[in-house]
DOFINU-106671 format. One record per residue: residue in one letter; x, y, z of N, C-alpha, C in turn. Coordinates in steps of 0.05 Angstrom, whole numbers, plus 5000, padded with zeros to 4 digits. Example, Ala and Ser with C-alpha at 12.3 -4.5 7.8 and 13.67 -1.06 7.14 Angstrom:
! DOFINU-106671
A526448865156524649105156526449345156S525749555142527349795143525850015157
***
This chain:
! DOFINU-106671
X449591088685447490958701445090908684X443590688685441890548666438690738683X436790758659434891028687433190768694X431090848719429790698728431190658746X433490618750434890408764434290458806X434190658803432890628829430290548843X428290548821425990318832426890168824X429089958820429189688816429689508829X428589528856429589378877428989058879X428188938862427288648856429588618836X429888738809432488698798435088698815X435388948832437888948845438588658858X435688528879435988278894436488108879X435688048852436287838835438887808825X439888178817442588088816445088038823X444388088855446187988875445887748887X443487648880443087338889445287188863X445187228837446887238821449887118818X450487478827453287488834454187338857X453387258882453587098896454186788890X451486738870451586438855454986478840X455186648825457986628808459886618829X459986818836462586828856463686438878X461686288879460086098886461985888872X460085858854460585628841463185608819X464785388828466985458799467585318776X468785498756468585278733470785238729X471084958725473984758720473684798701X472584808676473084808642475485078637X473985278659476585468642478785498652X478185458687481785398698482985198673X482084958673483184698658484984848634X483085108623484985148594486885308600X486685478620488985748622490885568637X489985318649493085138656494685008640X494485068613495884888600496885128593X500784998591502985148582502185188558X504485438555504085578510506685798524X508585738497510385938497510286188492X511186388496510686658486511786698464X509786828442509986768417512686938406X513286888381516286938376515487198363X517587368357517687668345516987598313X515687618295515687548273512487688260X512587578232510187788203507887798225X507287638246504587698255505387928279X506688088280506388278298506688528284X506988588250507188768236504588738221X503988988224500589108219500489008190X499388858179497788888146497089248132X498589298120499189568106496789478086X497489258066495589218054495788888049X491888858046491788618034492788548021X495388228010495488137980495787897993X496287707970496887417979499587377992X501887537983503087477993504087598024X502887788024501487928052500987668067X499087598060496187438071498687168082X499787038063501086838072503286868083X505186998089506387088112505487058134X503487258140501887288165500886958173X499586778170498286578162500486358162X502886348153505686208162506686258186X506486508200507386518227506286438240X502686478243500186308261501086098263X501385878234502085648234503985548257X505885728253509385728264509085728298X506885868310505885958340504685708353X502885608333501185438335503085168346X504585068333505984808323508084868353X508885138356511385168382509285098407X506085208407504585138428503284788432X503584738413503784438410505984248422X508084358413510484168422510684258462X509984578463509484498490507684398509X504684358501502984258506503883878504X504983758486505683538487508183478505X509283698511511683688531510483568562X508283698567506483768588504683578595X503683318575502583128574500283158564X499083398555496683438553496083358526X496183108522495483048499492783168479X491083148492488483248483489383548465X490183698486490683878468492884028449X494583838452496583768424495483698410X493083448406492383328381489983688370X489483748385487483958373489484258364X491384318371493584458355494084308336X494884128342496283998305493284078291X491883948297489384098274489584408269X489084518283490084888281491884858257X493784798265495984838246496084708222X493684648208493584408183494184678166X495384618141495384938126494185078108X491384878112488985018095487485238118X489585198144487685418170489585738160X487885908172488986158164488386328190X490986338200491386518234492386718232X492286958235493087168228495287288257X493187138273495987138305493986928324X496486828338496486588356497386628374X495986568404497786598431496386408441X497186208453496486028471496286038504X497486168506498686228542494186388546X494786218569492686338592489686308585X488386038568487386038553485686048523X488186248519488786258484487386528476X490086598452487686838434488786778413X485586818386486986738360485386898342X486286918321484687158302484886888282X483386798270482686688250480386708219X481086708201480886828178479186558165X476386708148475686428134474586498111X475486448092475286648067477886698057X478186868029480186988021479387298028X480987288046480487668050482087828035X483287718014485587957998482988057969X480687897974478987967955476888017966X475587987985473087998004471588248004X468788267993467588527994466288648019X465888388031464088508059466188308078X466888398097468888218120466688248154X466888068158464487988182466487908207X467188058237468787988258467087908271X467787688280466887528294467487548330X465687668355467787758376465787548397X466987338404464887138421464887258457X463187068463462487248488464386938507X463786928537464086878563464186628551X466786468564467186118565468986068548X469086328519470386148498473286208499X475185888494478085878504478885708485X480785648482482085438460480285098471X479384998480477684778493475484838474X474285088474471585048455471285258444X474285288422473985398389472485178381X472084968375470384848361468185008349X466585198371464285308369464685408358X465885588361466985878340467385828320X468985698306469785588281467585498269X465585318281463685278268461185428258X461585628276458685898272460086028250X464086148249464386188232464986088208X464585928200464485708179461585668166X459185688181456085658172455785968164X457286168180456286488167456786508143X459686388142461286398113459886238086X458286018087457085968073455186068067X453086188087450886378080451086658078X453086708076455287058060454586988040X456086758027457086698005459286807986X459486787958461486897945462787227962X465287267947466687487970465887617989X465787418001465687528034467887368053X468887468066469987408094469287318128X469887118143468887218163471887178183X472287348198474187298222473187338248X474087098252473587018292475687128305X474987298321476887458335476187318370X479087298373478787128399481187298415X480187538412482187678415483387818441X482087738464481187768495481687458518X481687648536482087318555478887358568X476887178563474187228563473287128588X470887218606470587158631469486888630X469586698654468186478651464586558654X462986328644461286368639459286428667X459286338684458386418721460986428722X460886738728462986838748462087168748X463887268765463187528770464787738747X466587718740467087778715466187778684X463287628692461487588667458987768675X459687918690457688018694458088398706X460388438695462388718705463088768674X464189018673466089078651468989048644X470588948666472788958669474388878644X472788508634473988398612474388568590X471488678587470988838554473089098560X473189208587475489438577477589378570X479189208582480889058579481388938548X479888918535479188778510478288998480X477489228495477489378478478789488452X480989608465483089708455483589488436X484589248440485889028415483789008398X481289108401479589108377479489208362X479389568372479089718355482189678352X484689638349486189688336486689448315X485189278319485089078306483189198273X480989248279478589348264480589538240X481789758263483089978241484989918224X487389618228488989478222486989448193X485689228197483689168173482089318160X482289588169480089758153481689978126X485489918143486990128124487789818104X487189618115487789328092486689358065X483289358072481789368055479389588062X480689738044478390078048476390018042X475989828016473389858005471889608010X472189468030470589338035468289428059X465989278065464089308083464289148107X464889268130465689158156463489138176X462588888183461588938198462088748227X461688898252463288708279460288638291X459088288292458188138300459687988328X457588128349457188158378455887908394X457387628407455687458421455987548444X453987478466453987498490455487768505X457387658517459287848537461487968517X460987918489462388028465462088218456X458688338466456588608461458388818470X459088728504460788868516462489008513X464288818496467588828482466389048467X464188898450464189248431462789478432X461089428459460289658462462489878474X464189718493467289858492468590038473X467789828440469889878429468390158409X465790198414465490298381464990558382X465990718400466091008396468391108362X467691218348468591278325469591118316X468890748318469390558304468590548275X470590468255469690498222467990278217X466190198222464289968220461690048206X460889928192458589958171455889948195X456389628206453589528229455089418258X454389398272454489378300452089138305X452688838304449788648315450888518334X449588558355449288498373447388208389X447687978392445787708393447387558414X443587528437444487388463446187518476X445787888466446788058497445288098522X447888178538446688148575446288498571X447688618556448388948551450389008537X450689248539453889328517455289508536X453689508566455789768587454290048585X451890018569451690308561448490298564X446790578574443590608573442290578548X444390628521442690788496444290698468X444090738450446090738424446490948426X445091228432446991458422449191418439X449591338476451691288488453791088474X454291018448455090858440457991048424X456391248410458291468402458991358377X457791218360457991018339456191158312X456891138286455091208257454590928249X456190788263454590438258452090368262X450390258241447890208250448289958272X445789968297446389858317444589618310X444589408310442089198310442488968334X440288918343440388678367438788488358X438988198375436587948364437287838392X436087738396435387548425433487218409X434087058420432786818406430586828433X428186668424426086568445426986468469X428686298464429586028483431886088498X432786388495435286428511435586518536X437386408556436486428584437386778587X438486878570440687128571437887198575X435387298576432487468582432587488608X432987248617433187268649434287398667X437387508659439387698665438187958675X438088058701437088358703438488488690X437988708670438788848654439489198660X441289148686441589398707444989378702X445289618720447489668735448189778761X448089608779449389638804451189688821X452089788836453789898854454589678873X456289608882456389378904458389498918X458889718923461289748939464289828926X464589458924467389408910467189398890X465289438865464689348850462189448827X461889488801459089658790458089368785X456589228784455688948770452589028756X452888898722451288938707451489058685X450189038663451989098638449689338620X448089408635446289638624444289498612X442989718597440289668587440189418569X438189398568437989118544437089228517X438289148498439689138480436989108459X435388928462432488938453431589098466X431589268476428189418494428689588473X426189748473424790038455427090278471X427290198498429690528507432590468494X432590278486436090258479436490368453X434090318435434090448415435890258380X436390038393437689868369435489808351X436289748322434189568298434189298311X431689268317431788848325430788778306X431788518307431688278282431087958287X428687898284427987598283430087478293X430287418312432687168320430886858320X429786848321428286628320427386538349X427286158352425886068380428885958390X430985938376433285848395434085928415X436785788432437785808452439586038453X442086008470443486248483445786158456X446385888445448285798427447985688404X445485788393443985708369443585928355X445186268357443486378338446086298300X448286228312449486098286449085808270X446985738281445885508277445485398244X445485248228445885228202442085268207X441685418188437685448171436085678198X437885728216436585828235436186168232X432686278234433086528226434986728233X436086738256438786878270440286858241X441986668236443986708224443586788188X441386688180439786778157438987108151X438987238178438187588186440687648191X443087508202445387748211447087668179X446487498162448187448137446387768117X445087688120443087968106444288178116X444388218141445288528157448588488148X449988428141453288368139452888488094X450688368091451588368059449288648054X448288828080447089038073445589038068X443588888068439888778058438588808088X436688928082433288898110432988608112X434088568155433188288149430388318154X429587998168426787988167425488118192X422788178203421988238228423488428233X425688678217426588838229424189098247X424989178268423689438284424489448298X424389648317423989758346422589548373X423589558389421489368409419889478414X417689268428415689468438416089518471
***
């Protein structure tokens, strides 16, 4: 239970006016994706753990994605859905590197950008609420601008590794997804951590992604924990985190995620609310300059967000780091 919480009776009304609105209004973008057919992926190198990084490791794994990709294609074109056949065949060009592919139910994909059989610092990428095979675009592109401002050996992987709540809905605003979502993380994380021992890991947190890892990071092997454009992580505190990961948060100016009551509620059927916020002075994270952007700008190419979490990934003080007030 988040403290305060019982004088919060203006927060509580706000965030049942809220959940009402979600429960309310619906979104066709994400039905639209979890309706398109995808076969269940075949038994093959992407369901056997990476023992260790090598290339020929690497491309195995990365030939089967391909292989998942191209079978969810031919059924997607079975289906008429042209649109998103032509955006698999892109997936599957073979300069992409998928480490696992499932299409069914709006999609999950682990994707690799970099050479990670050499990578000193590896950056996971865990996106928050909305994101579905319809708008990897985003993803790919935040991880693609991190990867350039890493620079030399570094890695980043987008882990799309969850079936993620829609963006208004009442499931974006509960824990259910992130528990749910947990577990394939951290076993994902530890997969990659016995890959490459000696590299520096760190799991980069959007939105309702905070969640996933605030789920995930009790005795998680992670260097940093950043967290940007959280609603919460489920939890009052970082020590409730149970983590030796340094914790860091950023919030941009312009992001509506401020607005979010930053409680947890009881509704009966239901806890709604994702704990403390993640910037305040009680939560106890390092905050970091996010700059004046929006809720989808802190990967923005030149934008201080992504300039401070490339610093925090390669182990440097970013800028404006402190405590809130």
């Amino acid at each position: 239970m988040v403290p305060n919480l019982r004088g919060s009776r203006l927060r509580r009304t706000l965030l049942a006016a809220f959940v009402a609105g979600a429960v309310a209004v619906p979104v066709s973008g994400a039905a639209c994706s979890a309706a398109v057919p995808a076969p269940v992926p075949a038994v093959s190198a992407a369901s056997v753990p990476l023992r260790v990084v090598t290339f020929a490791a690497l491309a195995g794994r990365y030939a089967a994605g391909r292989a998942a990709i191209r079978a969810a294609e031919r059924v997607a074109a079975g289906h008429g859905d042209r649109w998103r056949a032509a955006m698999l065949r892109g997936m599957a060009d073979p300069g992409r590197q998928f480490l696992s592919f499932d299409g069914r139910d709006g999609g999950r994909t682990v994707e690799v950008y970099g050479d990670l059989s050499v990578a000193e610092r590896v950056a996971v990428l865990v996106p928050g609420s909305g994101t579905n095979l319809d708008k990897y675009g985003l993803l790919r592109g935040g991880a693609l601008r991190l990867l350039r401002e890493l620079g030399a050996g570094s890695a980043v992987i987008a882990w799309l590794g969850y079936r993620t709540p829609s963006t208004v809905s009442l499931q974006a605003l509960t824990s259910g997804r992130a528990e749910e979502a947990a577990a394939g993380l951290r076993g994902f994380v530890r997969e990659l951590r016995a890959a490459r021992p000696g590299a520096r890991v760190s799991l980069l947190c959007h939105s309702y992604g905070s969640a996933v890892c605030g789920r995930a990071a009790p005795g998680l092997d992670v260097a940093d924990i950043v967290v940007y454009g959280s609603a919460g992580m489920g939890v009052g505190s970082v020590a409730a985190l149970g983590t030796r990961a340094s914790v860091w948060a950023g919030r941009g100016a312009g992001d509506w995620i401020a607005g979010v009551p930053h409680v947890q509620v009881g509704l009966g059927f239901v806890t709604v609310g994702l704990g403390a916020d993640p910037v305040s002075a009680e939560f106890g994270a390092r905050v970091f300059a996010a700059g004046d952007g929006g809720h989808s700008d802190y990967l923005r190419a030149g934008s201080p967000a992504l300039v401070n979490i490339a610093r925090i990934v390669r182990g440097q003080l970013p800028s404006g780091v402190g405590r809130a007030a």
